[in-house]
C-alpha positions in Angstrom: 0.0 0.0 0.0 2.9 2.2 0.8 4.0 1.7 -2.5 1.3 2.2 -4.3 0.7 5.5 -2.8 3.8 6.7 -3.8 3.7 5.9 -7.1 0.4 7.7 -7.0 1.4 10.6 -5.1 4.3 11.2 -7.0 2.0 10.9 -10.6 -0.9 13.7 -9.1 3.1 15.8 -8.2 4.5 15.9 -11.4 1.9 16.1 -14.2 3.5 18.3 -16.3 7.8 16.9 -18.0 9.9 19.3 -17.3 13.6 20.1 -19.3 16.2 21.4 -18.0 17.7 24.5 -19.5 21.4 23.5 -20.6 22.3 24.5 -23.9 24.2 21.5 -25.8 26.7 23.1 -28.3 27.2 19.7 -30.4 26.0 20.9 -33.8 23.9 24.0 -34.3 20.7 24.0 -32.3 17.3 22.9 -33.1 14.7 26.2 -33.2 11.3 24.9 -32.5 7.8 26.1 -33.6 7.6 29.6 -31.3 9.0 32.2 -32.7 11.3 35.6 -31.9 9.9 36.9 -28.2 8.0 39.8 -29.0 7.9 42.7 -26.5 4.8 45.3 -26.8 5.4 48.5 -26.4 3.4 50.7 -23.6 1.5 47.5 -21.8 0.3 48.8 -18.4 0.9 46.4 -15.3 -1.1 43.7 -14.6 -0.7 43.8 -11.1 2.2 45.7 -9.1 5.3 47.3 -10.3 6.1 49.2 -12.8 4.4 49.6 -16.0 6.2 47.9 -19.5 7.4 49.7 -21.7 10.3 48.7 -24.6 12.3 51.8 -23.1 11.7 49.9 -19.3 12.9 46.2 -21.0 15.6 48.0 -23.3 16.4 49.7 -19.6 16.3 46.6 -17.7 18.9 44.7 -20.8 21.2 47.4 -20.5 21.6 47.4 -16.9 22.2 43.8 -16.0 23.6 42.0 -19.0 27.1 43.1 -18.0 26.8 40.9 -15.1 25.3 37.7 -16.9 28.0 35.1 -18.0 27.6 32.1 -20.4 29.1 29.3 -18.5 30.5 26.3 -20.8 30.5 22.9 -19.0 33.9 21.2 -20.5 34.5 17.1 -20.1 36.6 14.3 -21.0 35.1 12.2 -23.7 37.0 9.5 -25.4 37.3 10.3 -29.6 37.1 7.7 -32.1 41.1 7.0 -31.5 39.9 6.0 -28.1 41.7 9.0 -26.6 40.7 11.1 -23.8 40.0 14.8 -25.0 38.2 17.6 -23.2 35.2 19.0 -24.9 32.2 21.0 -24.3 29.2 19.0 -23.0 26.9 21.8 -22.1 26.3 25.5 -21.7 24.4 27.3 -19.2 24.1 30.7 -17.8 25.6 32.5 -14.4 24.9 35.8 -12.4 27.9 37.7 -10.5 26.9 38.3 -7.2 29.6 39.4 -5.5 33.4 41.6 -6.2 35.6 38.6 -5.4 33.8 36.9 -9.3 31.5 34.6 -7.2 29.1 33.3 -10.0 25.1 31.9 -9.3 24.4 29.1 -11.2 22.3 26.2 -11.3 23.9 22.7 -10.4 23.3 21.0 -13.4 25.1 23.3 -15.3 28.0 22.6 -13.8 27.4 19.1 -13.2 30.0 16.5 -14.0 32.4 19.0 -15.2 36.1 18.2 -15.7 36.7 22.1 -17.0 34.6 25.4 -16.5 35.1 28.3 -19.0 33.3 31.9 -18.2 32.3 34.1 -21.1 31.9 37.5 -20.2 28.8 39.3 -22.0 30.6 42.3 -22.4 33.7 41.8 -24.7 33.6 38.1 -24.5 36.0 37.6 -22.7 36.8 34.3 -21.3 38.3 33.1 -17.9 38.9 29.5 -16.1 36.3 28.6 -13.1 36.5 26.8 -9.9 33.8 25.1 -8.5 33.2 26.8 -5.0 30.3 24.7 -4.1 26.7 22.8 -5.5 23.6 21.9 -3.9 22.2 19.0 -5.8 18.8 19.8 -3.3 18.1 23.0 -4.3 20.1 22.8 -8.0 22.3 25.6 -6.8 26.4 26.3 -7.1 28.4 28.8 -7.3 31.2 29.1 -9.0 34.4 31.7 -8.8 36.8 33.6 -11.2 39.5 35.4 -10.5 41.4 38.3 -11.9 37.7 39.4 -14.3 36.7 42.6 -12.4 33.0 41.4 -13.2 30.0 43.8 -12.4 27.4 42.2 -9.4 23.8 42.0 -10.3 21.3 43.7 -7.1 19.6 40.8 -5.9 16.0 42.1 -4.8 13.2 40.5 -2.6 11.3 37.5 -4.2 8.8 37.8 -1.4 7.3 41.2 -2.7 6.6 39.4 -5.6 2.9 39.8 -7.1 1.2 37.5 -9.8 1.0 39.2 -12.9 4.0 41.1 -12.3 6.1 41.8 -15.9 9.6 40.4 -15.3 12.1 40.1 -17.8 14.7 36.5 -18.5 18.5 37.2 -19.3 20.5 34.0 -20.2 22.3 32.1 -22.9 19.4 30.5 -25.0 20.0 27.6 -27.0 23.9 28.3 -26.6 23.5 31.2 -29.7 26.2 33.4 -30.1 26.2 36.9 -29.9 25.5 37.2 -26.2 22.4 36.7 -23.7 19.0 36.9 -25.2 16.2 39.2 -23.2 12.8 38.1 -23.2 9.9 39.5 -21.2 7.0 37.7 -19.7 4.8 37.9 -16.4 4.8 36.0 -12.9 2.2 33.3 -13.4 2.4 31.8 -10.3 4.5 32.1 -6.7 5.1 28.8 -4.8 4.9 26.4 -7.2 6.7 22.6 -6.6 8.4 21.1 -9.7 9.9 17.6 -10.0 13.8 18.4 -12.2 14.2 15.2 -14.5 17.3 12.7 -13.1 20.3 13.8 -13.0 21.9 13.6 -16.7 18.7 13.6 -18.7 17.4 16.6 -20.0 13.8 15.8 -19.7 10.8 13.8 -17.3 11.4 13.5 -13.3 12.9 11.7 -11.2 14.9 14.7 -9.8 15.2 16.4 -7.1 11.8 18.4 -6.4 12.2 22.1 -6.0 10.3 24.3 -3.9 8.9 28.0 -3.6 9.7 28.0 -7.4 8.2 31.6 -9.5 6.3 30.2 -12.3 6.8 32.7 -15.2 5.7 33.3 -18.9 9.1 34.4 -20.1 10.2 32.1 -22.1 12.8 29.7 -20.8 14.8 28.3 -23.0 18.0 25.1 -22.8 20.9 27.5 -22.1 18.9 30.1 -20.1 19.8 27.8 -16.6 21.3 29.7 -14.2 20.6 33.1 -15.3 18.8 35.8 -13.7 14.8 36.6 -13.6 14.8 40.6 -13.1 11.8 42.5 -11.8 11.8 46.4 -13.8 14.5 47.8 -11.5 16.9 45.1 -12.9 16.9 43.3 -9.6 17.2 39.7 -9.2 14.0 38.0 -8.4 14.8 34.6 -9.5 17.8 32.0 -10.4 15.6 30.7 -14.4 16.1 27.2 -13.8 13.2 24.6 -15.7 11.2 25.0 -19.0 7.9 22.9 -19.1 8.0 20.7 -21.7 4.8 18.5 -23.1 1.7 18.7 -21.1 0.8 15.2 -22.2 2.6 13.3 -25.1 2.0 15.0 -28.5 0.9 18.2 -26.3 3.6 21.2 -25.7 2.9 23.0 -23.0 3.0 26.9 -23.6 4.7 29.7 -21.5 5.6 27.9 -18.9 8.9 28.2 -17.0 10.2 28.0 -13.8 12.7 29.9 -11.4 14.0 29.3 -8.1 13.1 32.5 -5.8 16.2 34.9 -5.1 15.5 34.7 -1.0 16.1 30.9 -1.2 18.9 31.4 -4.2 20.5 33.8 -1.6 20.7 32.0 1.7 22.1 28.8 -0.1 24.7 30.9 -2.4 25.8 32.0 1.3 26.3 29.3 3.1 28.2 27.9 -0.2 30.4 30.4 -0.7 31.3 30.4 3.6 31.8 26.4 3.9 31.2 25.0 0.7 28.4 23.1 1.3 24.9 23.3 2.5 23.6 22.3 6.1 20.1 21.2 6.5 17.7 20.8 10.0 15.9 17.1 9.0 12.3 16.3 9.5 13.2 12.7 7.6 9.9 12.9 6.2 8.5 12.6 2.1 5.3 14.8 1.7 2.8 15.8 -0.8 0.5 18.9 -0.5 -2.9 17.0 0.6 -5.8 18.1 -1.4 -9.3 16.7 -1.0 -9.3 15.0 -4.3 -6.2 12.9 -2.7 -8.0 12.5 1.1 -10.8 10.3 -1.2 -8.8 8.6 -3.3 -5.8 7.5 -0.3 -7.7 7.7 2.9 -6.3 10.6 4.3 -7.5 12.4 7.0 -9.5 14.8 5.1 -7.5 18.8 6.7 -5.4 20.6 4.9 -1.5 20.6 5.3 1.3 18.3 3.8 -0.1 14.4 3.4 3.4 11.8 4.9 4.5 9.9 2.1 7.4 8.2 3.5 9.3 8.3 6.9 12.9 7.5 6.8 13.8 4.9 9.3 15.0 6.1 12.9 14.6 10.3 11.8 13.2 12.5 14.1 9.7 11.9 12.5 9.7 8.3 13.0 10.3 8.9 16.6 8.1 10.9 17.1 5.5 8.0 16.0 4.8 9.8 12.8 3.9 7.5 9.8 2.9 7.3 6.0 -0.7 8.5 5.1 -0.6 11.1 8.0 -1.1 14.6 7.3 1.4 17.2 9.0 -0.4 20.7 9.5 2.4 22.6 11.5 6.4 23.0 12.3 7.2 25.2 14.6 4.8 28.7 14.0 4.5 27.4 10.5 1.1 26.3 9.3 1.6 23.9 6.8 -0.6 24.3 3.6 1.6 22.6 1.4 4.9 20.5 0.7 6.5 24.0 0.2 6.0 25.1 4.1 7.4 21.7 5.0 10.8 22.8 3.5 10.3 26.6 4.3 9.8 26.0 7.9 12.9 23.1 8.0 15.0 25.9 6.2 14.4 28.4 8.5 15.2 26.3 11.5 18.3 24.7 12.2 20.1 21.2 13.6 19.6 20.6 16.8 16.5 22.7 17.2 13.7 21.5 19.5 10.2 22.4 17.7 6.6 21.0 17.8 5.1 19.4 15.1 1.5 18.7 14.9 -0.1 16.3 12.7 -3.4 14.0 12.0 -3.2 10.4 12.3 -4.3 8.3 9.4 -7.5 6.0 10.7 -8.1 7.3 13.5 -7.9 11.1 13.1 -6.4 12.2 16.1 -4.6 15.6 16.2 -1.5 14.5 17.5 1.4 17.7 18.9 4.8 16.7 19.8 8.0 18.4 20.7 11.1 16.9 17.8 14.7 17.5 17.9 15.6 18.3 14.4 18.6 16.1 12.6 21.2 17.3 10.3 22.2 17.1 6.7 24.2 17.9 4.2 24.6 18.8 0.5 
């Protein structure tokens, strides 16, 4: 049974395939069916900030493309002599963040790489990278250059973000040369949770899943990863990370792309850079926003909050009593509404931490509220 409701859980999670957005350089690329981004001049805002103009996008280009880099994935791949040689295997895009050439990417752009290159936008210019640390979790890393004098994007706050909101996607799309593309689009969605596909395909699931992900209509292209989401101001609102791919086989889904929010890009980026990997308070629980539709069909208790999928053996949750098919509704002075709060609230607290977590029991739906001592790990 425990099985069966994570298969079924994990089907009513991840609906929608989703690619990831490195751009392969081996031959030229593929352009599908949409066309050229068009931006319209003088469209009023659908909801907060600033209104959009071409003079606000041209604005918002001019600004931060100095501190976008293309970022070129190199490895070792055996040629038909059956000798090792280093080639590229994938590009991807990076924002400066910092003077000392500290680069935001996404993880699977630098995945697996035996050599990074940095292409500056400006000049094209091009340094060697070291890796300063990744976080397979989130699908973070940061990267470092030396010697490049590179210009820092402002990072702003994804939490005033509003749906409807005209933002604007900077990156390296489909690896073209000439420099970033710009295309403009609006918040969709805020708090969205995407499934990445594994690790080395560029398509499906079977990823990590990501949470308190912007869903925008810019289009997101495969080279865009990594790159920046800017609000009007040019600040950084989001790392663009995931395009959505077919809805349903034979079905492309339309304007639909993902980025990880800048407040959780930041903290991680941080506590890379200071000790090169990421520490995490753990629950040791699997969870699935519980909707009514799901309470039917799996007998869970029928409240809202984030439905147990799977308890890891000995974790904090499991001795607590906690078990699959129970529904967790708080952590701490978070209310949990969705699978999103369960990692907002673990993010915000840390190892070691004593907090209450409330739940309802499967069967016999029972509000249960006890004190856990949160575990640790690692990226």
């Amino acid at each position: 049974m425990q099985k069966k409701l994570i298969a079924g859980l994990g089907v009513a999670l991840s609906a929608t395939l989703l690619a990831s957005c490195t751009g392969y350089t081996a031959g030229a690329p593929t352009l599908g069916a949409a066309g050229p981004s068009v931006v319209a001049q003088n469209l009023s805002q659908p909801t907060g900030g600033q209104p959009l103009t071409q003079d606000s996008v041209i604005n918002v280009a001019k600004k931060d493309t100095p501190g976008v880099v293309q970022i070129t994935n190199e490895q070792v791949q055996l040629n038909q002599l059956g000798r090792g040689q280093t080639v590229p295997a994938g590009v991807g895009t990076g924002i400066v963040i910092d003077n000392r050439g500290d680069i935001l990417t996404n993880d699977h752009v630098i995945r697996g790489a035996q050599k990074l290159l940095v292409t500056t936008a400006n000049g094209g210019k091009e340094y060697p990278a070291t890796l300063v640390g990744a976080d397979v979790r989130t699908d973070l890393a940061v990267i470092r250059v030396q010697g490049a004098h590179l210009t820092p994007l402002p990072l702003g706050n994804s939490n005033k973000l509003q749906v409807g909101q005209w933002v604007v996607a900077i990156g390296n799309a489909l690896a073209l040369p000439g420099g970033p593309t710009v295309t403009a689009g609006v918040v969709s969605a805020l708090d969205r949770t995407v499934q990445e596909p594994a690790p080395g395909q560029q398509s499906g699931s079977g990823g990590p899943f990501l949470f308190d992900v912007i869903q925008t209509s810019a289009p997101i292209n495969p080279g865009n990863s990594g790159g920046p989401l800017v609000d009007l101001n040019g600040n950084v609102v989001g790392i663009n990370t995931l395009g959505a791919g077919m809805a349903e086989p034979g079905v492309q889904s339309q304007g639909i792309g993902f980025a990880i929010a800048i407040n959780t890009a930041r903290k991680i980026a941080q506590e890379l850079i200071t000790q090169g990997h990421v520490t995490y308070a753990f629950l040791g629980v699997g969870t699935v926003g519980n909707t009514p539709a799901l309470a039917q069909q799996y007998g869970l208790p029928a409240v809202p909050g984030a439905a147990v999928v799977d308890v890891a053996p000995g974790s904090p949750a499991a001795q607590a009593g906690i078990q699959p098919k129970d529904v967790i509704t708080q952590i701490g002075s978070t209310k949990i509404q969705s699978t999103s709060d369960v990692q907002r609230a673990l993010t915000s607290d840390t190892p070691g931490q004593q907090v209450t977590v409330t739940w309802v029991q499967v069967g016999t739906g029972q509000t249960v509220t006890k004190t856990v001592t949160l575990g640790r790990t690692t990226s």
